[in-house]
N, C-alpha and C positions, 0 to 999 in steps of 0.2 A: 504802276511802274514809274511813278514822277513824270510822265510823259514820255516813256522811250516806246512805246508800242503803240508807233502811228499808223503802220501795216497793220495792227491786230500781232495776235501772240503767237499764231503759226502761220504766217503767209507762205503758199506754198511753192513760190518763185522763191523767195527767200531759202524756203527747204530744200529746194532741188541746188540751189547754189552750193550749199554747203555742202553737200553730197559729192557734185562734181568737182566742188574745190580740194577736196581730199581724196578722190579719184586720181585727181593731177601726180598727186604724189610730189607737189613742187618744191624742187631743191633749192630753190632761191629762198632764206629766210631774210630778216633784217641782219643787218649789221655784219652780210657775209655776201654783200656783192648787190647792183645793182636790180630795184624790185622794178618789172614793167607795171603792176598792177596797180600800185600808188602811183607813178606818172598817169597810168590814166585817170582815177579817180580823184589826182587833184585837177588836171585838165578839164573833165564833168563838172567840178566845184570851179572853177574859172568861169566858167562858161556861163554858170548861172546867177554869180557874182560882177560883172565884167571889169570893176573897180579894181579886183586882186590880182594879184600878180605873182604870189607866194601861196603856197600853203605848206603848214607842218603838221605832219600826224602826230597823235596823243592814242591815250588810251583811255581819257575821260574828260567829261568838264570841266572838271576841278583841276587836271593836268592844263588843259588850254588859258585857265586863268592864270595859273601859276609863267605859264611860255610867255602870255601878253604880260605879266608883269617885267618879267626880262626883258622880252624884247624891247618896249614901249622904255625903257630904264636906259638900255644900252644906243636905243636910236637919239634919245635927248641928251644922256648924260644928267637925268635928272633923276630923283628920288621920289616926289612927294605924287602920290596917286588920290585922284580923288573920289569917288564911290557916293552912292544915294543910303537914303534911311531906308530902313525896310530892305532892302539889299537882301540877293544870296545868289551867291558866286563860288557857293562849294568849302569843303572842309579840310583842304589841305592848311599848311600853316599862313601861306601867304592869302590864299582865296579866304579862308577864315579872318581875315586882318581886313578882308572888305566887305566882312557881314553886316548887313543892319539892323540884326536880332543878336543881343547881347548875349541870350540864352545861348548860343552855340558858342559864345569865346567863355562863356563862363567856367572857371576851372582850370583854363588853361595858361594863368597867371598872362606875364605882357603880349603885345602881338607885334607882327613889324612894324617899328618906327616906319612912318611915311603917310598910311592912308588919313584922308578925311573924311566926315561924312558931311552931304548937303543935301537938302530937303528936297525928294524926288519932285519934277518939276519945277523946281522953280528956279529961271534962268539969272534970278536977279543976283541968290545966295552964290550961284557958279560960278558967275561974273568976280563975285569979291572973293572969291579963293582962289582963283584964278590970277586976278590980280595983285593977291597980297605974298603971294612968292612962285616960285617959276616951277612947272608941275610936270610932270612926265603924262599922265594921261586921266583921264576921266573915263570912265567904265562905269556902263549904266545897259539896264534890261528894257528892251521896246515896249512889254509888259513885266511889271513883277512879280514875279512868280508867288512871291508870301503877300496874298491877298485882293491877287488876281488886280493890279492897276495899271490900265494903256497909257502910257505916254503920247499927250496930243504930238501932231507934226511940228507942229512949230516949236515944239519945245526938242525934237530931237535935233531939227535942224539951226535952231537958234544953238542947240551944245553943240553943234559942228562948226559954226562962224564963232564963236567964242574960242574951243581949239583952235582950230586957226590964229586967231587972233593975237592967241595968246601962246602959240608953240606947242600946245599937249595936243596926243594921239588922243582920237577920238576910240574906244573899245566898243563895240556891241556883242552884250552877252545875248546871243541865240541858243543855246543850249537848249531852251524849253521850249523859245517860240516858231524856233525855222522850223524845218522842213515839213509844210505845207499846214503848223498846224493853227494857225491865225487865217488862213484865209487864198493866201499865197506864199508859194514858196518860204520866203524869210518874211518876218515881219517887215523887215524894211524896205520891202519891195512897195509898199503901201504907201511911203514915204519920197514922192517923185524927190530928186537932187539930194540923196542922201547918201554919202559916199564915206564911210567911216573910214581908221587909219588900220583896224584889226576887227574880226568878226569870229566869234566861238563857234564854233558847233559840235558835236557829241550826241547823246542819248537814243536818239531812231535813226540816227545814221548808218547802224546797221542793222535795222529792223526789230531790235531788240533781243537780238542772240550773241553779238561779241562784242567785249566792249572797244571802242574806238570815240576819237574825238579830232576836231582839225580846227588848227587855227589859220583863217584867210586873211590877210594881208598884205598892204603894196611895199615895192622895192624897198622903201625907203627908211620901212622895219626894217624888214628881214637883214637889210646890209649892215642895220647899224651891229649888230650880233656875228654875224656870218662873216667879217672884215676880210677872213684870208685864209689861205688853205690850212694853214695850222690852228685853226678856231673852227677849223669843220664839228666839230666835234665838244663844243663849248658848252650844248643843249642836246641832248640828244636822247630817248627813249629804248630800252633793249628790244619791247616789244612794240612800237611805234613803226608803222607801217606791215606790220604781220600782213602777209598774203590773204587771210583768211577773212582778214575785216576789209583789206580793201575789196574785196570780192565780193562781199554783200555790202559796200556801200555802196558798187555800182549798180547791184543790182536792186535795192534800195529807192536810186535815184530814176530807174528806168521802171519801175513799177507804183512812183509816186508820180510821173510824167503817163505813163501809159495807161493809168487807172484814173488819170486827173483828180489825183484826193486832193489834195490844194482847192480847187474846184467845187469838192465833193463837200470840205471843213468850210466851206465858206455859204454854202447852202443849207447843209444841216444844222449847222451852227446857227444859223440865223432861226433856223426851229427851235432850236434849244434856248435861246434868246426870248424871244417874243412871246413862247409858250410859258415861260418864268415870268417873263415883265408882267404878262396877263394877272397872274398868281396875286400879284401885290395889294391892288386895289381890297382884293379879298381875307388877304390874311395878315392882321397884325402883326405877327413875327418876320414878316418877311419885306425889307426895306431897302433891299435895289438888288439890280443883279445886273452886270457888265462880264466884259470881254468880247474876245474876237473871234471868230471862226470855232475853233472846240476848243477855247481855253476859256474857262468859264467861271466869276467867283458868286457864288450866291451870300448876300450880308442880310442876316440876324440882325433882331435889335428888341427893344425892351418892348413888351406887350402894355395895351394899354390898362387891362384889366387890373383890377388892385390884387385881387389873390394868384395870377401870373406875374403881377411886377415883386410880389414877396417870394413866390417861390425864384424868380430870375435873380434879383439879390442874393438869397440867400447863398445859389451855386454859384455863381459870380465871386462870391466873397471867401468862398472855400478855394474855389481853383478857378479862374479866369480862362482858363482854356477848355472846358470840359461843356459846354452846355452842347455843341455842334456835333458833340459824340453822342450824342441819345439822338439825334435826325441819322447820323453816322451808325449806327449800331443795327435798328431796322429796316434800314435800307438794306444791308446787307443778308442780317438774319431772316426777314419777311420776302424779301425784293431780287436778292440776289444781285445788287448791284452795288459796285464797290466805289467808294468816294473816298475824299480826305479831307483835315482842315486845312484850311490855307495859311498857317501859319499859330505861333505862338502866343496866348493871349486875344483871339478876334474869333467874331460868330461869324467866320466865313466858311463855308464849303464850297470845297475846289472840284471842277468837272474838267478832265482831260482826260476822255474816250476817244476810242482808237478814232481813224479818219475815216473805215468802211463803213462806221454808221449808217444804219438804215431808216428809213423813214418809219417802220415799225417797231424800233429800238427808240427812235423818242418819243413817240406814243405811249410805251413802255412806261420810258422813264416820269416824263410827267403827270402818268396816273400815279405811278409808285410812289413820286416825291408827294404829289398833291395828297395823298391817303395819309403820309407822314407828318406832312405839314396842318391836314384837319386837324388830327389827332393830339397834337402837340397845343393846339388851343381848348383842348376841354383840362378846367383844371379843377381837380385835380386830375392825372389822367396819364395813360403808360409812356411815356415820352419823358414823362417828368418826376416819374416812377423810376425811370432809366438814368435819370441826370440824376436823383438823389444818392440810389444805390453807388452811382458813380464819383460824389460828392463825400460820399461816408468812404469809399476805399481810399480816397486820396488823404481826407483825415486821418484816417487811421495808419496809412504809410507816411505820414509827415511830411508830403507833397502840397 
């Protein structure tokens, strides 16, 4: 679920919520009178934030990227946004202008004048675009999502003294990495003195049954947007604060606090971690594996063997993205367990299991990977059997 099912897929506090939310019968919608339920669950989101002072509900990620680009526009009076490689920050027009996989603007002829891109991590590239014209904000992921990479502390904090610096809203996209699934709550809880100017969140917020998303932010957005009573209405969602999603994202927040999964993704995770890193020494295919808590990227890389590095060429050469679907295919068909690649073009596979993990679930999985990953070193051998078949379909559809 791209990480929206950090409770699991039917948490049962989640289920009863939604039961008695419709039970209510409540006459309060949006956009027809005053919701108590969003007051409280931006309150909940304050709380846990202490930095924010605002929040605006969405109905997605990709809605909250599009609000920080306004707001962040209208607090400076500036245009120009600046954005990392590797980037993804959602596929609306404006979120898709901050992509750093080309493949998703492809098609879509121009994108909005304004974004740049600058080489994830490195403070020096930010520094000179930062300095080469006056910027409205820099929006950047704690990790990135397309290929599973943390951002060290010092590089988020050195892009907070450079905003500063230079007058741009600092952005942190949380969409994939908050609620609780790095380790703690938001990833930037990890990051003592890190106080961004806007903060995303969306995807498990409400346990993965409605969609909602909230952008956190201080006064000093929100006013520049919000100026006066006649601008109430400048930004605004029809279904943005719905009763239904505030009401499991409180209860969301109070069974990610009462269950300590925060806690829980920081402990398992580190099994899922260490139990991979072991892997390596062993098997040629397999050449790092990072993340934080249950976001997990495992990187592929070219075997040593001569009749492995011909066969890896030769799929390589057909379709750059397909060799991680033959580890991807019997995991699922043999294994029962559902993985993805981490992006366009890379031998990554992405792990973002729910946070109830149990200690017998990574046991599980490490045998399961480990039986996939034997197998995929005998060559010739069904792994590679899998990438072929898969290599001739993509020829023959002109992929």
């Amino acid at each position: 679920g791209y990480g929206m099912f950090n409770l699991g897929r039917h948490h049962p506090v989640i289920q009863q919520t939604i039961r008695d939310y419709l039970e209510l019968e409540d006459p309060l919608k949006p956009q027809m009178g005053p919701v108590l339920l969003s007051g409280l669950l931006a309150e909940k989101l304050k709380q846990t934030a202490p930095w924010a002072d605002k929040v605006f509900f969405t109905n997605s990620g990709t809605e909250c990227v599009e609000a920080a680009l306004k707001f962040t526009r209208a607090a400076t009076k500036r245009e120009r946004v600046i954005y990392c490689d590797r980037a993804f920050h959602g596929l609306t027009y404006g979120a898709l202008s901050l992509n750093g996989c080309a493949s998703f603007r492809d098609g879509f002829v121009s994108m909005l004048p304004g974004p740049v891109p600058v080489p994830f991590g490195d403070l020096d590239a930010l520094e000179r675009e930062l300095r080469l014209e006056k910027t409205a904000a820099f929006v950047v992921e704690p990790i990135q999502g397309k290929g599973v990479y943390p951002a060290e502390a010092e590089y988020l904090l050195g892009a907070q003294e450079l905003c500063r610096k230079h007058g741009a809203k600092l952005v942190i996209d949380e969409i994939q990495t908050g609620l609780g699934r790095t380790g703690t709550l938001w990833a930037i809880d990890q990051v003592p003195g890190l106080e961004p100017d806007v903060m995303l969140v969306s995807k498990s917020l409400s346990g993965g049954y409605v969609p909602v998303g909230a952008v956190l932010m201080k006064e000093r957005v929100f006013a520049g947007t919000f100026t006066s009573l006649d601008r109430a209405v400048v930004h605004s969602t029809t279904f943005g604060q719905g009763g239904l999603a505030m009401a499991v994202g409180l209860a969301t927040l109070h069974v990610l606090d009462e269950e300590q999964l925060p806690q829980r993704a920081a402990r398992i995770g580190q099994q899922l971690l260490d139990g991979l890193r072991a892997l390596i020494p062993k098997y040629d295919l397999l050449k790092d594996v990072r993340g934080r808590g249950m976001m997990i990227g495992i990187q592929l890389g070219k075997p040593e063997q001569l009749s492995g590095r011909t066969s890896w060429h030769l799929i390589h050469a057909a379709d750059g993205s397909l060799f991680p679907q033959a580890f991807i295919i019997p995991l699922l068909d043999e294994h029962h367990i559902l993985t993805q690649v981490a992006g366009h073009h890379a031998d990554i596979i992405k792990l973002l299991p729910p946070l109830i993990l149990s200690d017998e679930d990574v046991r599980w999985f490490l045998a399961a990977f480990e039986d996939v990953l034997a197998r995929a070193h005998t060559f010739p051998g069904p792994i590679w059997e899998i990438a072929r078949k898969l290599t001739r379909f993509a020829v023959t559809n002109g992929h």
